[in-house]
C-alpha positions as CSV (number, residue, x, y, z in Angstrom):
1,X,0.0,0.0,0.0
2,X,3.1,2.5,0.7
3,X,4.3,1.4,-3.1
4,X,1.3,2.5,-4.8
5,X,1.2,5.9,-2.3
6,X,4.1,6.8,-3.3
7,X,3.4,6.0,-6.6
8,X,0.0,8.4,-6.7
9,X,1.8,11.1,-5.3
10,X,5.0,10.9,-7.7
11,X,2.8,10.9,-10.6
12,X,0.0,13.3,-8.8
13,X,-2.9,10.4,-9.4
14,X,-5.6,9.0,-7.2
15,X,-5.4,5.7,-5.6
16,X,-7.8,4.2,-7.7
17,X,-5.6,5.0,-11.1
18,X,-2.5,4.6,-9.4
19,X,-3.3,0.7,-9.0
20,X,-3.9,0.6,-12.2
21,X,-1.0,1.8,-13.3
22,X,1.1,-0.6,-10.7
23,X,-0.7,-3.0,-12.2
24,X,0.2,-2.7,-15.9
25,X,3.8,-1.9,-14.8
26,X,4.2,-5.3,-12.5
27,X,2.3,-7.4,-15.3
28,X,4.1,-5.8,-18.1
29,X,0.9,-5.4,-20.2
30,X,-0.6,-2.3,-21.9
31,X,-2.6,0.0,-19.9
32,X,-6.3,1.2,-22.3
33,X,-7.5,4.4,-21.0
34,X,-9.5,7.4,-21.4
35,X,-7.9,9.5,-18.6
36,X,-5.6,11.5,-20.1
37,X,-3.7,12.3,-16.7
38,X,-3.3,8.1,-16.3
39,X,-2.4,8.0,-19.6
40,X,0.6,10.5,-19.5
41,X,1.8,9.2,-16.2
42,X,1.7,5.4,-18.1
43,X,3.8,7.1,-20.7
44,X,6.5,8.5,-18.2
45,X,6.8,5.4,-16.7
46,X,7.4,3.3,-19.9
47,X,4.0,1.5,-20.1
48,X,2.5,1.4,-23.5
49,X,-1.0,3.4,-23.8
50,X,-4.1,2.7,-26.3
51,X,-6.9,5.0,-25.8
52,X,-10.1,3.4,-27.9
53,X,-12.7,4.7,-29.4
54,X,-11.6,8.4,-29.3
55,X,-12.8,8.9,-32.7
56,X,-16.1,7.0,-32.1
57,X,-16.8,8.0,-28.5
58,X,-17.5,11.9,-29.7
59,X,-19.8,10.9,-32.7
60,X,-23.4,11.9,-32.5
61,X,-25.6,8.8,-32.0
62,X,-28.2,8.6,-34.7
63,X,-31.4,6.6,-34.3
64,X,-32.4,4.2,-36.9
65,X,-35.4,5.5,-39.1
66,X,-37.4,3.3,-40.8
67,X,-37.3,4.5,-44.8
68,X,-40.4,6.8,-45.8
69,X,-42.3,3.9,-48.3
């Protein structure tokens, strides 16, 4: 629990994302995010970021019409 303390105040996260990033750095896997302050800790620390959906997540929603007949 000191580790990731430490760890969330070096990189100025919460908890919460601070495990998460502990946890993609012991594991050695990718961390997928949103949070773009997670993200560019990730990055300082050597972990590989993907952030999906970036170009999908802001598109309007349409609803599907039927076709007029």
């Amino acid at each position: 629990m000191r580790a990731l303390s430490t760890l969330a105040e070096k990189r100025a996260l919460t908890i919460y994302d601070a495990c998460y990033l502990e946890l993609a750095m012991r594991s050695g896997f990718d961390l997928i995010t949103l949070d773009r302050d997670l993200a560019a800790a990730a990055a300082l620390d050597g972990v590989v970021v993907h952030a999906p959906g970036r170009s999908t997540a802001a598109r309007v929603r349409r609803r599907y019409v039927a076709a007029p007949a």
